[in-house]
C-alpha positions as CSV (number, residue, x, y, z in Angstrom):
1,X,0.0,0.0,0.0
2,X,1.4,3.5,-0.9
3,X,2.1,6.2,1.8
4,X,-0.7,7.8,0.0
5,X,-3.7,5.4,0.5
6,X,-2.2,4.7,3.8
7,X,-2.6,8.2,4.8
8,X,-6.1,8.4,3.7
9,X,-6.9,5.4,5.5
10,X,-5.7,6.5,8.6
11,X,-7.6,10.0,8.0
12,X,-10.6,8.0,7.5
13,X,-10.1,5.8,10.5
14,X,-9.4,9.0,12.8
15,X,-12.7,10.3,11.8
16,X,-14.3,7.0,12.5
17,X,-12.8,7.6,15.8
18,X,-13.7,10.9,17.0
19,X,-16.0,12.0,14.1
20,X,-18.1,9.4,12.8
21,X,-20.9,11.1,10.9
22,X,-17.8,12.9,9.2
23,X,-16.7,10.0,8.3
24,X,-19.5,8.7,6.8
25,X,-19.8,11.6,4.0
26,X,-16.4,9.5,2.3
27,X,-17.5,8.1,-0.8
28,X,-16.4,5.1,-2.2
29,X,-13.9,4.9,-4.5
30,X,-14.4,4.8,-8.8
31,X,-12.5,2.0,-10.8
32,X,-9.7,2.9,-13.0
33,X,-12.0,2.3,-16.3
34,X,-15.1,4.8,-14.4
35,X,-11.7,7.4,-14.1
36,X,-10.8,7.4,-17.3
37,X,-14.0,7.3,-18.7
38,X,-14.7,10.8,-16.6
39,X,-11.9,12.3,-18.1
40,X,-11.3,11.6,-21.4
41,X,-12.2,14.9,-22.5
42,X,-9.7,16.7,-20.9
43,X,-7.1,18.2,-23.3
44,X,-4.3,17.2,-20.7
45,X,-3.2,14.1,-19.0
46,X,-3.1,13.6,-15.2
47,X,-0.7,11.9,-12.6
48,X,-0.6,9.1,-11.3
49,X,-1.8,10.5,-7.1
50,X,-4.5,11.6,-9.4
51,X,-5.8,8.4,-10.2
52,X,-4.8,6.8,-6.9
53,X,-6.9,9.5,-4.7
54,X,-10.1,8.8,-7.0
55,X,-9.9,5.1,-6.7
56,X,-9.7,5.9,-3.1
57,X,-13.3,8.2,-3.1
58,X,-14.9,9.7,-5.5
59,X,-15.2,12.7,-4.4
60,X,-18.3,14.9,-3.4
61,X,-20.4,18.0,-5.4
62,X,-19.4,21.4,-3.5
63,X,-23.4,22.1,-4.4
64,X,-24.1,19.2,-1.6
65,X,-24.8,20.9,1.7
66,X,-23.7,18.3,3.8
67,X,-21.3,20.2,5.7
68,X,-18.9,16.8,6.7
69,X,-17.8,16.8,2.9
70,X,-14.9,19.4,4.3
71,X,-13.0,17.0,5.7
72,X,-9.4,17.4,3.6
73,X,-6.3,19.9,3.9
74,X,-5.5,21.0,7.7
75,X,-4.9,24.9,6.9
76,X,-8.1,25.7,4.7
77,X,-10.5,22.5,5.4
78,X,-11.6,21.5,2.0
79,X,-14.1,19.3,-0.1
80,X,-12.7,16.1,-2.1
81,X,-14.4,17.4,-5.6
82,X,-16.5,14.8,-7.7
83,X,-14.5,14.4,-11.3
84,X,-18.1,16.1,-12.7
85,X,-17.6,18.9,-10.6
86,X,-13.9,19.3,-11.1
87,X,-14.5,19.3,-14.8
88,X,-17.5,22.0,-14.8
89,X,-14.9,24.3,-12.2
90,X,-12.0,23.8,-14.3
91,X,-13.1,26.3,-17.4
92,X,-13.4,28.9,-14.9
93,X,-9.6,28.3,-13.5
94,X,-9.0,29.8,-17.8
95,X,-9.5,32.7,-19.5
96,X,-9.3,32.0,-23.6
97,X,-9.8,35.4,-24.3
98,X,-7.1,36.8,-22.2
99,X,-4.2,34.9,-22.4
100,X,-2.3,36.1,-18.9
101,X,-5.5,36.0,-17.0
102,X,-5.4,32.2,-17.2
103,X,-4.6,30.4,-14.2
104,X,-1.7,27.8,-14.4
105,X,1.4,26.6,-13.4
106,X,4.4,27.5,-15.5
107,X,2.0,27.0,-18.5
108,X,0.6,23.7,-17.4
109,X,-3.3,23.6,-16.4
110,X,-4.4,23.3,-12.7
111,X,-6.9,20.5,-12.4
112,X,-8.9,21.5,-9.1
113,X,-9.4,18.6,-7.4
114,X,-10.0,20.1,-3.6
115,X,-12.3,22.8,-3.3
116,X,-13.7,24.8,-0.6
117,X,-16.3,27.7,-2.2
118,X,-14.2,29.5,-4.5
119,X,-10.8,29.0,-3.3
120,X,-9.4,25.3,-4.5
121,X,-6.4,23.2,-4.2
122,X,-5.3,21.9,-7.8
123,X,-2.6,19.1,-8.9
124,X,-0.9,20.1,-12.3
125,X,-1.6,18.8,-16.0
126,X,0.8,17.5,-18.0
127,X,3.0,16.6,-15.4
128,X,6.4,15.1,-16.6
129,X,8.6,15.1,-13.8
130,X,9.6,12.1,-11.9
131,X,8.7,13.5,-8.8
132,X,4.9,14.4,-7.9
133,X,3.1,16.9,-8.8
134,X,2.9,19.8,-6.3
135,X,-0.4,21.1,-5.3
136,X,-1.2,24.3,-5.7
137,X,-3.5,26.9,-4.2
138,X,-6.0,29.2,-6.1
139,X,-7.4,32.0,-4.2
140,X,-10.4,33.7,-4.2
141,X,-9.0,36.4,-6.5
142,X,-7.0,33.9,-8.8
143,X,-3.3,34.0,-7.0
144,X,-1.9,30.8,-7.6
145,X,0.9,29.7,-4.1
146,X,2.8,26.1,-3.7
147,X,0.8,25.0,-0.7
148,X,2.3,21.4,-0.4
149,X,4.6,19.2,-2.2
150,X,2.5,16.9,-3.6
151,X,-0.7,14.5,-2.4
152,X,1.2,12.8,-0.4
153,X,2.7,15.3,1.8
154,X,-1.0,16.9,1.9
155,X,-2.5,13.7,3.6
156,X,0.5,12.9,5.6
157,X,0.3,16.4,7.1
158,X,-2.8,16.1,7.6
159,X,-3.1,12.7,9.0
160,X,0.0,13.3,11.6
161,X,-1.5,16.9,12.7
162,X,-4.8,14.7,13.8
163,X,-2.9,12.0,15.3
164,X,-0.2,14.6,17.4
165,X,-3.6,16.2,18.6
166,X,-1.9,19.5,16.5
167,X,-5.9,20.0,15.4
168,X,-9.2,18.4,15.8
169,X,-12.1,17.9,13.8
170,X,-15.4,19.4,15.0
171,X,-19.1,19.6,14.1
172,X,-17.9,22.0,11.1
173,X,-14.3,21.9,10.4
174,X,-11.0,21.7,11.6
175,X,-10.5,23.5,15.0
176,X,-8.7,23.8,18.4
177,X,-5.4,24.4,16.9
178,X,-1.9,24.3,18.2
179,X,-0.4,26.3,15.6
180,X,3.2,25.5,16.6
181,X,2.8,21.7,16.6
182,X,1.1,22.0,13.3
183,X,4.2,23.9,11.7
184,X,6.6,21.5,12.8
185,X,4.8,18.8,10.8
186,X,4.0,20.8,7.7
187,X,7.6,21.8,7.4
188,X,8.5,18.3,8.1
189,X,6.8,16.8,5.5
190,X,7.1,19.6,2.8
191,X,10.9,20.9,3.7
192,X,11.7,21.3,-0.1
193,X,8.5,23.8,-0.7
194,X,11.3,26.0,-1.7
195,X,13.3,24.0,-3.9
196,X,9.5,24.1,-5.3
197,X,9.2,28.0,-5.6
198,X,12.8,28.9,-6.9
199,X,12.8,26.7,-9.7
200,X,9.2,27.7,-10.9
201,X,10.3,31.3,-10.3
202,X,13.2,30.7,-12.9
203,X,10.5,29.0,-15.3
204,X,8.2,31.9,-15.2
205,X,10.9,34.5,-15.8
206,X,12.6,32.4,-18.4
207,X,8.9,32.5,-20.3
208,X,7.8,36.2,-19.5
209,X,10.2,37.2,-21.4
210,X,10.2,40.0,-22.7
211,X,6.8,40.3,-20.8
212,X,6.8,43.3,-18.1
213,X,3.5,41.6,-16.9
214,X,4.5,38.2,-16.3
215,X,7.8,39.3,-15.0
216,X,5.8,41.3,-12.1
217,X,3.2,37.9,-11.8
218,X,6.2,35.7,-11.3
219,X,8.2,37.6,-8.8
220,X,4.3,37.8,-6.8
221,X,3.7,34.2,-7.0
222,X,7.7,34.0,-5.7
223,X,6.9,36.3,-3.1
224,X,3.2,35.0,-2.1
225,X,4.8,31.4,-1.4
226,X,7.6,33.0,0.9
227,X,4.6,34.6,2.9
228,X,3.0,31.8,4.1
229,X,5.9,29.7,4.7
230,X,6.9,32.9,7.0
231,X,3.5,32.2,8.4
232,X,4.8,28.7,9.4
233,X,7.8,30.0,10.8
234,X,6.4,32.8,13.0
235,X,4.6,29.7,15.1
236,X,7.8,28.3,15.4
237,X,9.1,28.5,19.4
238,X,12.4,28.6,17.5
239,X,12.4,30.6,14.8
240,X,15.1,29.8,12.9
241,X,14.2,27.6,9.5
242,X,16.1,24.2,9.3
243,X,19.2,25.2,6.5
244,X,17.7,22.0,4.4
245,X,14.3,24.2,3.8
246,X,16.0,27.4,3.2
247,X,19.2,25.6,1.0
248,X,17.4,26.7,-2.2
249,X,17.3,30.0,-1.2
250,X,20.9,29.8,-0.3
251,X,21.7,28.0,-3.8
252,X,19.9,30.3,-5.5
253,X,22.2,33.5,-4.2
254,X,24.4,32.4,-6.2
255,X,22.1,32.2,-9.6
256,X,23.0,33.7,-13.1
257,X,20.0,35.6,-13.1
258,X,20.3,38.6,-11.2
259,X,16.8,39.1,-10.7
260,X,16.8,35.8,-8.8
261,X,19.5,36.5,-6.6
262,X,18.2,39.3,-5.9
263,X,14.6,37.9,-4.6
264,X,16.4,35.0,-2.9
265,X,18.1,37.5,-0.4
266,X,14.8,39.1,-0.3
267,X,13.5,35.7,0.8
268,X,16.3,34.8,3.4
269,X,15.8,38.1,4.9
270,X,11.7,37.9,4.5
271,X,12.5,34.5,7.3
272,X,14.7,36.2,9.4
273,X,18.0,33.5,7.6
274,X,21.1,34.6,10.1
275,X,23.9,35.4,7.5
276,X,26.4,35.0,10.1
């Protein structure tokens, strides 16, 4: 069984547990045949935690009122979105008729397969990479942040803040937080977010050119993700960031690109990085 699955197990189990009507809103998983049946439209392919999380549940419309069906993600509680809902949300995640509104990452789709009203949490299209896709988070007013390092982190994160009592699940969502417990497993399990963020900054400026516009959206997106993992680290009795998380950063001081040298210091400092 993959750490995936595993984790989702145990998330379901935990609800069994100490939530039970949550628990019972988890819908049974599709076959791999009823998946790619659902999506055989798309114009993009999908990875493989993609297929893996469907076969696990099938999701649930964000039109159903049942309030239980936010039961995923530990900092915005979210909905597991039915593959027919995903694929009716997805034309609104791109604009045809202007180019740069269109949300994506590093000109690959976003395929929103959490959602929580109009904020979601997408996986990415056309994924090649050996590694997993990241997931990424769309806000309400269409800014895109790295918000884990892929499925698996998500669920692990999520399943090891329930176990370690770092949050609780209640009649609506997640509550009764202890914000520094829950940092120290996030950052655990998604150390390399900015390994994540400097190399997608270095796409995006690399294909902006010689785009003003996209120059500014990818030095935002750069700056949005080293926000929130600030975020993390001001919860942090010890507020220093472990040098494996910030080693990007570092690496990255030294990049041909002065414009990415220069937001890498801007990032070390951002976290409070002692230079000394």
């Amino acid at each position: 069984m993959s750490q995936l699955t595993d984790s989702l197990n145990q998330i379901k189990t935990w609800l069994e547990n100490n939530c039970p009507q949550a628990a019972e809103t988890i819908t049974p998983g599709l076959t791999l045949s009823e998946i790619e049946s659902k999506i055989e439209n798309l114009p993009f392919s999908l990875p493989g935690e993609f297929y893996e999380l469907y076969q696990w549940s099938r999701g649930n419309s964000l039109d159903t009122k049942d309030i239980y069906t936010y039961i995923f993600g530990a900092d915005d509680a979210t909905s597991l979105n039915s593959l027919q809902y995903a694929i009716e949300v997805f034309p609104d995640l791109v604009d045809e008729e202007f180019e740069e509104c269109a949300i994506n990452y590093i000109g690959k789709p976003l395929f929103p397969i959490f959602g929580s009203d109009a904020t979601f949490h997408c996986i990415v299209g056309d994924w090649e990479s050996e590694t997993p896709s990241p997931i990424i988070y769309v806000t309400e007013i269409c800014e895109t942040n790295h918000s884990y390092v892929s499925l698996t982190s998500m669920m692990l994160t999520a399943v090891e803040a329930l176990q370690q009592n770092a949050l609780d699940f209640n009649s609506k969502s997640y509550s009764k937080w202890n914000e520094e417990k829950y940092a120290e497993i996030y950052l655990k399990h998604n150390f390399s977010i900015l390994e994540l963020s400097v190399k997608a900054l270095k796409q995006r400026l690399i294909m902006s050119q010689p785009d003003p516009f996209g120059e500014d959206k990818a030095k935002s997106i750069f700056k949005g993700d080293i926000y929130i993992l600030d975020a993390k680290r001001r919860n942090l009795t010890s507020r220093q960031l472990d040098s494996k998380i910030v080693e990007p950063l570092i690496i990255a001081l030294e990049d041909e690109d002065t414009r990415v040298r220069n937001l890498a210091r801007w990032g070390l400092e951002e976290l409070e990085y002692d230079f000394e």
